[in-house]
TILUM-329960 format. One record per residue (C-alpha): x negated, y negated, z; residue number from 0. Coordinates in steps of 0.2 Angstrom, whole numbers, plus 5000, padded with zeros to 4 digits. Layout:
BEGIN
MARVO   px   py   pz marmar
MARVO    X    Y    Z    NUM
...
This chain:
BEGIN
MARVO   px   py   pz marmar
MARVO 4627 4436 5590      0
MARVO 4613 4444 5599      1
MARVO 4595 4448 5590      2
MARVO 4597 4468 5592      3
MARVO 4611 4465 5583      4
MARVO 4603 4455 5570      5
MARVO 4588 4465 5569      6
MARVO 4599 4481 5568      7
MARVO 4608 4475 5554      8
MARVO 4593 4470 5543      9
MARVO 4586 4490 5547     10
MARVO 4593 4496 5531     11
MARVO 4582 4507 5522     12
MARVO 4583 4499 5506     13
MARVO 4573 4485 5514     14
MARVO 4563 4495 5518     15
MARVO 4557 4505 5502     16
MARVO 4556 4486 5494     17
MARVO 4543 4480 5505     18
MARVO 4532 4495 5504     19
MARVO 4534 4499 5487     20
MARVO 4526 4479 5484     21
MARVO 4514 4481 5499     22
MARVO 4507 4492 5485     23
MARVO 4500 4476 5478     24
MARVO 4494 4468 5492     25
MARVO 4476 4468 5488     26
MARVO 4477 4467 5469     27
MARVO 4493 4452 5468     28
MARVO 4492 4448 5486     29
MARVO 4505 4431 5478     30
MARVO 4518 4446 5472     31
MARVO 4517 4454 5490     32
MARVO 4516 4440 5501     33
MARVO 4532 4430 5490     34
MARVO 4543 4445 5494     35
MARVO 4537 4446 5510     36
MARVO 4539 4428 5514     37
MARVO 4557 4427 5509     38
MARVO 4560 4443 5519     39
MARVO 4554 4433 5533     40
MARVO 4563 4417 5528     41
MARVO 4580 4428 5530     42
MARVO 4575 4435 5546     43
MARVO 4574 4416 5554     44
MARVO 4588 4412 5548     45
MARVO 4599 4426 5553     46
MARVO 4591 4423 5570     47
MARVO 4594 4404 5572     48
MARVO 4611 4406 5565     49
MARVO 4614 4422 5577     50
MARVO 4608 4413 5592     51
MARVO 4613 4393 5588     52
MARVO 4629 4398 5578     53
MARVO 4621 4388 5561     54
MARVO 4608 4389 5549     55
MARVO 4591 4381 5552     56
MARVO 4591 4369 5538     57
MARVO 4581 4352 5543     58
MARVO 4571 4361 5556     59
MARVO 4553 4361 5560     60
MARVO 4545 4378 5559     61
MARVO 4526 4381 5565     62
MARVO 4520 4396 5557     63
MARVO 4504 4400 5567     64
MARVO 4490 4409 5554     65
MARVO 4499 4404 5539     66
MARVO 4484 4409 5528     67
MARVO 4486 4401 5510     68
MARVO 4503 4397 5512     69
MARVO 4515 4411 5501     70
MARVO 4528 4408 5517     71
MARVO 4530 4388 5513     72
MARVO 4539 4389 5499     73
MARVO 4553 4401 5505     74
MARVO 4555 4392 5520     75
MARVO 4556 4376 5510     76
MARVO 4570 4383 5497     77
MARVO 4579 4387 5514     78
MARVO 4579 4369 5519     79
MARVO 4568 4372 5534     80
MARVO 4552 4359 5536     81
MARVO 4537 4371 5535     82
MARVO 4519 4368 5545     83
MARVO 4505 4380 5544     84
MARVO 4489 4383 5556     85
MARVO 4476 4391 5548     86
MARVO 4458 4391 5556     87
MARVO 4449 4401 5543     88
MARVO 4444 4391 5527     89
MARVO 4442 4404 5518     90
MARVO 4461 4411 5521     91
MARVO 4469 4394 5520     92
MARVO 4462 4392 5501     93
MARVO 4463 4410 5497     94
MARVO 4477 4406 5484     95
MARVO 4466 4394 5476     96
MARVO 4471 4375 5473     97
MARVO 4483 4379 5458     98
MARVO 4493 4389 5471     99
MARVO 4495 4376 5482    100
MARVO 4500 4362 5468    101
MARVO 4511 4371 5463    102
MARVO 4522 4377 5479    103
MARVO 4517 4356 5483    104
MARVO 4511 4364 5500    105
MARVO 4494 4354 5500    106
MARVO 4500 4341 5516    107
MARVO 4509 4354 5525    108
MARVO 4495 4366 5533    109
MARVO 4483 4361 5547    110
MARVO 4467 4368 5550    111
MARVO 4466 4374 5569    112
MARVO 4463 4389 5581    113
MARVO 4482 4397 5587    114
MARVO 4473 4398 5603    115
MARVO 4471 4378 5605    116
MARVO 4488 4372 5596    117
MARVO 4486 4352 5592    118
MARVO 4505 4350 5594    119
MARVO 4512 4343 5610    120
MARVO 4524 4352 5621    121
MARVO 4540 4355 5613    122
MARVO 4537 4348 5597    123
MARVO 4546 4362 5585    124
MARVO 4561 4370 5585    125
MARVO 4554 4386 5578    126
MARVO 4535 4393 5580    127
MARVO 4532 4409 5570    128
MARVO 4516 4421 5568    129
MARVO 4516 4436 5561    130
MARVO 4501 4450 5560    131
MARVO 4489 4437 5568    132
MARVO 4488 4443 5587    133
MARVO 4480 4459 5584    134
MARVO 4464 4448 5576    135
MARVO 4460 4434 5588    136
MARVO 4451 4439 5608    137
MARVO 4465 4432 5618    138
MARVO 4482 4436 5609    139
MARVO 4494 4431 5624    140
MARVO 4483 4414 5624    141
MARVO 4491 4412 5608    142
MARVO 4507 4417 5611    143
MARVO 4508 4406 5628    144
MARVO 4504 4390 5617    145
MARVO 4516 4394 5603    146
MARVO 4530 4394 5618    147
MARVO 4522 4380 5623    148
MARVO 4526 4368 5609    149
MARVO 4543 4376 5605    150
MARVO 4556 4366 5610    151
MARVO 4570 4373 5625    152
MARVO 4585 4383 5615    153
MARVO 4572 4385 5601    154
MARVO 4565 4401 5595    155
MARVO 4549 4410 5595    156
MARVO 4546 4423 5585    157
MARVO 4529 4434 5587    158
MARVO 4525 4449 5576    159
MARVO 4511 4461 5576    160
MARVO 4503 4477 5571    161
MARVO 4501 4489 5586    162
MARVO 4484 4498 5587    163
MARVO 4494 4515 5593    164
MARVO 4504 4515 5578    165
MARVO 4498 4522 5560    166
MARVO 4492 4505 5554    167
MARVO 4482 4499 5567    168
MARVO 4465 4504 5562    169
MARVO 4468 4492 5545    170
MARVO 4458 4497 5530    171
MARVO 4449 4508 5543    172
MARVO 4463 4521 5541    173
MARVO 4468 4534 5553    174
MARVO 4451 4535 5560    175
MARVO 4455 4520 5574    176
MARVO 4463 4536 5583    177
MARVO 4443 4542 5585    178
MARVO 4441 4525 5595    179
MARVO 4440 4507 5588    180
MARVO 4421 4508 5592    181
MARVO 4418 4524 5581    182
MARVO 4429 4518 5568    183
MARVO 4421 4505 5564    184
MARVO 4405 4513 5564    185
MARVO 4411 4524 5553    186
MARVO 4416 4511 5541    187
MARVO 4401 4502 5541    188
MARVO 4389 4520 5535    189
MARVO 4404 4523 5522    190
MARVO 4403 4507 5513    191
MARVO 4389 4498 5516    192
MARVO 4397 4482 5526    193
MARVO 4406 4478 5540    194
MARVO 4427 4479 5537    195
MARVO 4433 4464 5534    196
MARVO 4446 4468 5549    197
MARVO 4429 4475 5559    198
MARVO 4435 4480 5579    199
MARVO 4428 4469 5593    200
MARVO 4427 4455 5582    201
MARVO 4441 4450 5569    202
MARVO 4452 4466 5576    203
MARVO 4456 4469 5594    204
MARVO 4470 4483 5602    205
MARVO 4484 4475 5607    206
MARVO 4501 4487 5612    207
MARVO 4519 4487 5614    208
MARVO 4515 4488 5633    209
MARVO 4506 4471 5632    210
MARVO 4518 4463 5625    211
MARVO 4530 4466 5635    212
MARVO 4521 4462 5650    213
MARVO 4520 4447 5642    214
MARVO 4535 4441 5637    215
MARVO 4542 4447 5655    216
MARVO 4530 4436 5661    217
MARVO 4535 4419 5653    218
MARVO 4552 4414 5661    219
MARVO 4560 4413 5645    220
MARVO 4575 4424 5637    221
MARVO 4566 4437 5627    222
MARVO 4574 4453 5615    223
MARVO 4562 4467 5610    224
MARVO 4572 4473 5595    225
MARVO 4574 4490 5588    226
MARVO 4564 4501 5585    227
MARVO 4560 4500 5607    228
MARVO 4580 4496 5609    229
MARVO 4575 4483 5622    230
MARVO 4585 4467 5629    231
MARVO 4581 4456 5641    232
MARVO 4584 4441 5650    233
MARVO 4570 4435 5660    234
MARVO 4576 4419 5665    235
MARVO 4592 4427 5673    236
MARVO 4582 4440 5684    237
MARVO 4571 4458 5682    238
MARVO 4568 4463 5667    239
MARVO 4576 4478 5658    240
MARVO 4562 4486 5647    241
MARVO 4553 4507 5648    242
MARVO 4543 4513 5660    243
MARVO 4523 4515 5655    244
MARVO 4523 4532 5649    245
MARVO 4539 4530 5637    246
MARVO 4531 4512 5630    247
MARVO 4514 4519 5627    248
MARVO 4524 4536 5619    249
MARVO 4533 4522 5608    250
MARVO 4515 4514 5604    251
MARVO 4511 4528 5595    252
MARVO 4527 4530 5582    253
MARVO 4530 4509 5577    254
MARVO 4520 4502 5566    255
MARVO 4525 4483 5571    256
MARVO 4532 4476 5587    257
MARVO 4542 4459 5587    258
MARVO 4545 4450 5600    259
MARVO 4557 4434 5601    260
MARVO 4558 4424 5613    261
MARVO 4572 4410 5617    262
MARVO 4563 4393 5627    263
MARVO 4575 4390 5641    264
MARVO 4567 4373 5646    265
């Protein structure tokens, strides 16, 4: 099956409505969010391993690069996939507190590392995940080049991030990125006293639909840009098929996440 047609299939609005309507307790039961969230996620792996290996991906090894505290260890563990997480930020990784993590039994599964500088060796997991982390770190395609890196050939990569065109990009800044990340935060910092905690140049940078692309056209592996862009293609077998600049920096503006997934050819 190929991943447009497993992402088009999961693009019910019901879905939809469900996640936002618990993103609504993001900040105040960020365990209520994140668990549906994470077993949201947990379906979309599988539906992708099973739509490009033909089985599920029970007894894999999944990397999920910037796994914070850990709400996504438990749903992959229930779907019989091994689970590691890299978090480089203390303060993320125990953000759950130590209860949380007895009780999911996640303690020995994170490591505490930059995405940037994976200490994996070459193809050492059959899947390597990150979601809503490139947009935070300097050198987001250094990340991604790693996580292709030690993914193992006819595995899966799957990378996810907020687009800095799209109505989410500024973060808790709002709709004021669109002034400029510069001004935003600027503006932030006289509003409430403090930096944001997603501050631009520092822990938020502007990453597009454009990049990515370029990116993952760049790589040599088999790569799908799912709806909501509508592209496919196939690196390794030649030039690949994706918009012209104008109609990708026109689609910036109107998608709130991009996902790109990549197929390691070895």
């Amino acid at each position: 099956m190929a991943v447009a047609v497993v992402f088009a299939r999961r693009a019910k609005l019901a879905r939809s409505l469900r996640l936002l309507s618990e993103f609504r307790y993001e900040r105040q039961d960020p365990a209520r969010f994140y668990r549906e969230l994470a077993a949201d996620t947990a379906a979309m792996i599988g539906d992708l391993w099973a739509g490009t290996r033909g089985e599920p991906p029970v007894g894999r090894t999944l990397l999920d690069v910037g796994g914070g505290p850990g709400y996504f260890a438990a749903a992959f563990a229930d779907a019989g996939v091994r689970y590691i997480g890299v978090e480089p930020d203390p303060n993320e990784m125990h953000a759950a507190g130590a209860t949380f993590a007895r009780a999911q039994n996640i303690e020995d599964t994170f490591v505490r590392a930059s995405g940037m500088a994976l200490p994996f060796a070459d193809d050492s997991v059959d899947i390597c995940l990150s979601s809503n982390v490139a947009e935070h770190v300097p050198r987001p395609w250094q990340l991604a080049d790693e996580m292709l890196r030690v993914t193992k050939p006819g595995g899966l990569v799957v990378l996810s991030y907020t687009v800095w065109l799209g109505p989410l990009g500024g973060h808790e800044m709002g709709l004021t990125h669109y002034l400029g990340g510069a001004r935003a935060a600027a503006r932030y910092a006289r509003k409430h006293g403090h930096p944001a905690k997603n501050n631009y140049g520092s822990s938020l940078f502007a990453v597009s639909v454009a990049d990515g692309l370029n990116w993952a056209a760049s790589t040599g592996a088999a790569v799908a840009a799912p709806p909501p862009m509508g592209v496919v293609a196939d690196v390794g077998a030649g030039a690949a098929r994706v918009p012209g600049e104008q109609s990708r920096a026109r689609a910036s503006a109107a998608i709130m996440e991009h996902v790109l997934v990549l197929l390691p050819l070895g």
